[in-house]
N, C-alpha and C positions, 0 to 999 in steps of 0.2 A: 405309542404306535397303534395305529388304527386296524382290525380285525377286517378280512373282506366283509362278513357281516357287517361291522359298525359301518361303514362304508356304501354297501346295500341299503342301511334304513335311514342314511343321511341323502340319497341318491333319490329313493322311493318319496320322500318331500319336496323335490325339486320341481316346480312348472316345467320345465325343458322335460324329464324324463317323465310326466306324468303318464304319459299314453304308453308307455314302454313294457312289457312283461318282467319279473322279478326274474326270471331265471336269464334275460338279457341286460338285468340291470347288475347282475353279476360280474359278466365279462366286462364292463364299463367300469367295476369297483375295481378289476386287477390291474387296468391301467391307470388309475388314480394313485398320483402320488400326495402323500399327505407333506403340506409344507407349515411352517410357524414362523412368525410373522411379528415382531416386535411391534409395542404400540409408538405410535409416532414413525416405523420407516414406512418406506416406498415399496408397494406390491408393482406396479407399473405405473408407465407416463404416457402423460398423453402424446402422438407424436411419432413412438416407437414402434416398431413391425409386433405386431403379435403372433402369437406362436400356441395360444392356452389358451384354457378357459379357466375360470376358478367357482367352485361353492364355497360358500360357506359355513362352517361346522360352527365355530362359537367363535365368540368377540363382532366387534363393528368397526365396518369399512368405509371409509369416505372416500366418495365419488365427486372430483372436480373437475372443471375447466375452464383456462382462463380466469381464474380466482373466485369463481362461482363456484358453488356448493349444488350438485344435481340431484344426491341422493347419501342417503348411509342405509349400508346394506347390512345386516342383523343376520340369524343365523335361517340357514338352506336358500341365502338368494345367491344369485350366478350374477358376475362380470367376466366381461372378455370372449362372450360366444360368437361375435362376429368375426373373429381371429380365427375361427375352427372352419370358416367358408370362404372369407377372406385376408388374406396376409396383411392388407394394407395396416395404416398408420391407427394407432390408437386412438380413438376417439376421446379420451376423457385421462386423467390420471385416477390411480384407486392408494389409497395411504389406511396404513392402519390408524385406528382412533382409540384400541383398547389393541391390546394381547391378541391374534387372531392365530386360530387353526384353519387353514384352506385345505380341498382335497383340489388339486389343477392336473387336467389333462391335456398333454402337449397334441396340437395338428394331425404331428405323424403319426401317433398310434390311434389318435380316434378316425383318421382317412382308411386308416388298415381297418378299423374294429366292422365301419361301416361298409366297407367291402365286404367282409365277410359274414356281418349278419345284419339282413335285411330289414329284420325288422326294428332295428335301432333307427334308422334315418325316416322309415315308416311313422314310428311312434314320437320323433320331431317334424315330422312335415305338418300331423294332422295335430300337435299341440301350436305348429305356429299359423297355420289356418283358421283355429280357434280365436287367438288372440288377435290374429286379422279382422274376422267375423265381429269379435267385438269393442275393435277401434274404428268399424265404421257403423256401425249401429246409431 
């Protein structure tokens, strides 16, 4: 089981939380729940309402759809953040490929967390601004 620390310096690696202060990246560690993840099952499908987001701690996730291969995500990348703004249907499925540790934050607690401390949604507007700036460059 994961320490809020370990948790904070798996957080502090993340693109999504890069712009965020440590002492907000805290309160985001207490709603992280650590999950494990057999290699070969299903984290999510493609299809399904999403409700989370997940990081990744260690092991590799395969990212498909439609029997295409879009990506394999390694440790501190994020799947599923579109779920935390929108419910709709999953865009891709994610399957383990090795053993994996996620840390996944459900909806409801991250909609509360960002209610209550401003500068969480702050420190992801201006990290996804960023990557806006530099998809159209």
């Amino acid at each position: 089981m994961m320490t809020t620390i370990e948790k904070v310096l798996v957080l502090k690696g993340v693109e999504l939380f890069a712009e965020i202060p440590s002492e907000e990246l805290a309160a985001i560690a207490m709603i992280a729940d650590e999950v494990e993840v057999d290699a070969g099952e299903a984290v999510l499908r493609e299809g399904e309402h999403g409700d989370a987001l997940y990081f990744v701690v260690s092991g590799t996730a395969h990212v498909h759809r439609a029997g295409r291969t879009i990506a394999e995500l390694t440790d501190r990348a994020v799947f599923g953040e579109m779920a935390l703004l929108d419910p709709g249907p999953r865009a891709a499925s994610v399957d383990a490929r090795t053993d994996l540790v996620l840390l996944r934050i459900g909806r409801d607690d991250f909609v509360e967390l960002l209610s209550a401390r401003p500068e969480v949604p702050l420190g992801i507007i201006k990290m996804l601004a960023r990557r806006l700036r530099e998809a159209i460059r």
